[in-house]
C-alpha positions in Angstrom: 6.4 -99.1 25.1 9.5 -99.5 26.6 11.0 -97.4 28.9 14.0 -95.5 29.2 16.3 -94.6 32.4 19.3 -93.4 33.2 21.6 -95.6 35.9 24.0 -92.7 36.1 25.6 -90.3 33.4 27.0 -92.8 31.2 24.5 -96.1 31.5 21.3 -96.5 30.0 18.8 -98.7 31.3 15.4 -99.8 28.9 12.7 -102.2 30.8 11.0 -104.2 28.1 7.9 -106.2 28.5 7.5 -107.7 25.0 8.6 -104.4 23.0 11.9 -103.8 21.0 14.2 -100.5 20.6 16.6 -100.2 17.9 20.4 -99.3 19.5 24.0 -98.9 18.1 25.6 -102.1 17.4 27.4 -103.3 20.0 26.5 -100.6 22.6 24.5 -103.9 24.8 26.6 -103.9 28.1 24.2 -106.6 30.2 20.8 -107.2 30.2 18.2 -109.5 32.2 15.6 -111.8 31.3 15.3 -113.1 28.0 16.4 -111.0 24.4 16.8 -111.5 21.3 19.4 -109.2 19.3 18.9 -109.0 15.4 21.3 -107.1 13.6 20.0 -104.3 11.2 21.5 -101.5 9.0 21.0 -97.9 9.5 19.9 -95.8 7.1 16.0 -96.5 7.0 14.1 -99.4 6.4 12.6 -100.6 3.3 13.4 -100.0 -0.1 13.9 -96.1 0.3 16.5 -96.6 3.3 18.5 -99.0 0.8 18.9 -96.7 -1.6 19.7 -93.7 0.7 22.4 -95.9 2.3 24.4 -96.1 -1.4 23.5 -92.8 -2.4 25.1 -91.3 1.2 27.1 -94.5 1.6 25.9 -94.3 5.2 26.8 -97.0 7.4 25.4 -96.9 10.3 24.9 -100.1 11.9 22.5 -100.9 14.5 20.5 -104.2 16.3 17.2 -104.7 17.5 16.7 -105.7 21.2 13.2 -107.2 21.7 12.5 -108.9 25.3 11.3 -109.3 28.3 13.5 -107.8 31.0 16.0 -104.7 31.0 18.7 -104.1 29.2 21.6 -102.0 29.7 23.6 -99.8 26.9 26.7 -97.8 27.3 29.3 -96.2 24.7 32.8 -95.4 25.4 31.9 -93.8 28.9 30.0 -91.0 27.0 27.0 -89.3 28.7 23.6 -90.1 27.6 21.0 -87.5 27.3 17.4 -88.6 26.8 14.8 -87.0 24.6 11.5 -87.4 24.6 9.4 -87.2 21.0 6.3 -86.7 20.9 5.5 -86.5 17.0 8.4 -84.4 15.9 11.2 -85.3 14.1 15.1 -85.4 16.0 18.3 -84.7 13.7 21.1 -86.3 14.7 24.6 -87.2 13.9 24.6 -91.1 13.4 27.5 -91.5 15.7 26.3 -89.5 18.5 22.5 -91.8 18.7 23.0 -94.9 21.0 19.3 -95.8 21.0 15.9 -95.2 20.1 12.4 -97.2 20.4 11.4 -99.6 18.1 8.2 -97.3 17.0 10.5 -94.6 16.2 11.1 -94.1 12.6 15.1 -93.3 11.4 15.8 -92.3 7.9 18.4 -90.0 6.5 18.1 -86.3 5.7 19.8 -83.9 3.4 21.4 -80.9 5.9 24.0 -79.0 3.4 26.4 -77.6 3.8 26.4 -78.0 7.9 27.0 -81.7 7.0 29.9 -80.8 4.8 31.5 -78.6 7.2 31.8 -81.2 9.8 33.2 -84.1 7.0 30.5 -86.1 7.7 28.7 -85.6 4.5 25.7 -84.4 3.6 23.3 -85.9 5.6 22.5 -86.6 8.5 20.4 -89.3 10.8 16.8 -88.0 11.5 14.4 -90.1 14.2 10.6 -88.9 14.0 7.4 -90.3 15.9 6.3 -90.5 19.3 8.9 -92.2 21.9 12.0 -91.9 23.1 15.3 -91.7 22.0 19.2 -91.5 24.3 22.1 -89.4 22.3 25.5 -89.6 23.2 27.8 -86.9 23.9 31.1 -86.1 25.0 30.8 -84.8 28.1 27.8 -83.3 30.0 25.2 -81.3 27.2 23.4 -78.6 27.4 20.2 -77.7 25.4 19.7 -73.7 24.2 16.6 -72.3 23.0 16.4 -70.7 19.9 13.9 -68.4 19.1 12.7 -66.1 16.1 14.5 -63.4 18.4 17.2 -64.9 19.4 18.8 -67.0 17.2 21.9 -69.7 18.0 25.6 -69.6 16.5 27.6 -73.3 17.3 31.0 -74.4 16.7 30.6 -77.9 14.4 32.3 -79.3 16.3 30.4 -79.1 19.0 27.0 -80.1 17.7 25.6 -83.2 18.7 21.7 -82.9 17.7 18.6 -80.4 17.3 14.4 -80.6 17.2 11.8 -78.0 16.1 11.2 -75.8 13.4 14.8 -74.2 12.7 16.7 -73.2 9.7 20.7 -73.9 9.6 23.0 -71.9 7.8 27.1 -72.3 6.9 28.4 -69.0 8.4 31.8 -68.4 6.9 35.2 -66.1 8.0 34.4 -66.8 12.2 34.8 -69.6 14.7 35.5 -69.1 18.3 39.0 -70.5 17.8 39.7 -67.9 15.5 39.5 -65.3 18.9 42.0 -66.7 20.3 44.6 -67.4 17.8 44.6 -70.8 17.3 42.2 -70.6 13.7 43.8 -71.4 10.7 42.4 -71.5 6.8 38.8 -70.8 6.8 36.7 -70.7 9.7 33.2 -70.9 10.3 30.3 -71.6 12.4 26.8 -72.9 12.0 24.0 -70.7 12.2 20.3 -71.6 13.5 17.5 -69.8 12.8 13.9 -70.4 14.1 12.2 -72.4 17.0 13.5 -75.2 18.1 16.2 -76.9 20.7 19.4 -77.7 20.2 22.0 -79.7 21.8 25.3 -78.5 22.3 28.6 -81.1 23.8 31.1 -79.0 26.1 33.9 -81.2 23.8 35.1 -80.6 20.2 35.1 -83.6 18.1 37.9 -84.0 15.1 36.4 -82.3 12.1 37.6 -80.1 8.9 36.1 -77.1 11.5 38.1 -74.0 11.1 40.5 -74.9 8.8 37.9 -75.6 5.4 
């Protein structure tokens, strides 16, 4: 399997000895030893990820890296966060996933009205198996807890990715812009429910947020 390490914040380093991981096309900075790239289309594979992709029109584009050597992947200077998976399943925003192994399986999953609120869509990407995957996030992330006792309210825009048993729910008339003055139209946050981990970028990406 391969293995993943960070070479500072924003640079991820994956030895290979024969194996492949799946990463976000044209994130490959360097690499060493001998690799082949293939490029692939995100979504899922097989006949269900085809039809997923038209019925989302999700575009995500990736490439498989398969080698001996290490290769190095970077995105815009972002931070990289790694998360290990050990038979559960990691939701994602396509944008914010730089790179996953090859024995991880990626699909697309329905979220609601979460998706919506951020004007991504609908869905979302989800990776599930046993490996390890690197997000990207603007800025340095944290992970919170949530628990049946204490559960998690995040700004959209803020959201990068989540894991574990949770719930989400569209939480209308409230954002923390909206203490401070600066709200406008409809505001809102995303509720989660449950047990589970999510992971939460100290940087607001451009969304419909606030003003729905």
């Amino acid at each position: 399997m391969a293995q993943f390490r960070l070479q500072g914040s924003k640079m991820l380093a994956v030895d290979m000895t024969g194996d492949a991981v799946k990463a976000k096309n044209g994130a490959m900075v360097a690499y060493d030893g001998e690799m082949t790239f293939k490029k692939r289309t995100g979504g899922g594979e097989g006949l269900r990820g085809m039809v997923t992709r038209r019925l989302t029109g999700e575009q995500m584009e990736v490439m498989e890296v398969k080698g001996r050597g290490t290769c190095y992947f970077a995105d815009r200077a972002s931070e990289i966060n790694l998360v290990e998976l050990r038979g559960e399943k990691l939701y994602v925003e396509a944008s914010n996933l730089l790179c996953t192994d090859a024995a991880l399986r990626t699909g697309t999953t329905f979220t609601g009205l979460r998706g919506a609120s951020q004007g991504n869509g609908l869905f979302t990407t989800s990776v599930e198996g046993t490996g390890q995957a690197a997000i990207l996030s603007d800025g340095t992330a944290i992970v919170l807890r949530v628990t049946p006792q204490m559960p998690l309210q995040v700004d959209p825009g803020a959201y990068i990715a989540h894991t574990g048993n949770l719930k989400q729910h569209f939480q209308s008339g409230v954002n923390f812009r909206t203490f401070i003055g600066e709200g406008s139209g409809e505001a809102f946050q995303i509720r989660f429910e449950g047990d589970g981990l999510v992971y939460v970028q100290p940087s607001e990406r451009n969304t419909i947020g606030g003003d729905v």
